[in-house]
C-alpha positions in Angstrom: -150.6 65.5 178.5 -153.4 67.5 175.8 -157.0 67.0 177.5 -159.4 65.4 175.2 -161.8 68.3 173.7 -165.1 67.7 172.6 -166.5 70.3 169.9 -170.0 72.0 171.5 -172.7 71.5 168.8 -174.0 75.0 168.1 -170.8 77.1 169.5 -167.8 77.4 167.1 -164.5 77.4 168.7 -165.7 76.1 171.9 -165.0 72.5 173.4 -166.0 70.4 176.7 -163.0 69.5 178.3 -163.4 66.1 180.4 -166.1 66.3 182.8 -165.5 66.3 186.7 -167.9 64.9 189.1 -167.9 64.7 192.9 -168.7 61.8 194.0 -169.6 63.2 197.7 -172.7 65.3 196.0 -173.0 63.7 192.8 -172.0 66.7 190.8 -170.8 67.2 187.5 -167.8 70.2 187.0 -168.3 70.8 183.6 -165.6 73.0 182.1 -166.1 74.8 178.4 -163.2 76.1 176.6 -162.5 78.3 173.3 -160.5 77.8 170.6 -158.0 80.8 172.2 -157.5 79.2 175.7 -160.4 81.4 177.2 -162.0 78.4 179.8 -164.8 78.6 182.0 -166.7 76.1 183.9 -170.2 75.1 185.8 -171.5 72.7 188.2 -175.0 70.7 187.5 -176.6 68.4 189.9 -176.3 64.7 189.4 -179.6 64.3 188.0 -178.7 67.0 185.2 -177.1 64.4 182.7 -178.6 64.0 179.9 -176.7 65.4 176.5 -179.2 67.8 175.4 -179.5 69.2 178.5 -176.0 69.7 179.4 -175.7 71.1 175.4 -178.4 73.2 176.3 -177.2 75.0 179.3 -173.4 74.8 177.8 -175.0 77.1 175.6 -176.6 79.5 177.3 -173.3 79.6 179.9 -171.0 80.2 176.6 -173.5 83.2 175.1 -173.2 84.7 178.8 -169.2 84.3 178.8 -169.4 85.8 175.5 -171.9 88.5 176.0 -169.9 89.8 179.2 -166.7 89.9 177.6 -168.3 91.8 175.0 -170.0 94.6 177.5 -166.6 94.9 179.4 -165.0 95.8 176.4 -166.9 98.6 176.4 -166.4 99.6 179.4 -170.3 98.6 181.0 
């Protein structure tokens, strides 16, 4: 079964994968992935659910994934 991948706006190569929420705390799981398999995930409260938010922070979590793979590359 392929998971349905939705393109980021404003990150190339990188999709949402379908969104998780708990239904106990009213969470979303929301888990990114790139173009090469690289996946990574975070968790928002409920109230966090409006698209340019969740664009927004899918953002800022993708340019930290990418900035800490670039430091451990060399070796920081």
């Amino acid at each position: 079964m392929t998971e349905t991948r939705t393109p980021v706006a404003g990150a190339d190569g990188w999709f949402y994968l379908p969104f998780e929420r708990n239904e106990e705390t009213a969470e979303h799981r929301i888990r990114l992935v790139r173009e090469d398999g690289v996946e990574t995930a975070f968790t928002l409260p409920g109230f966090v659910e409006q698209g340019d938010e969740l664009g927004q922070i899918a953002l800022l979590v993708i340019r930290a994934r990418e900035r800490w793979r670039d430091l451990k590359g060399v070796g920081a």
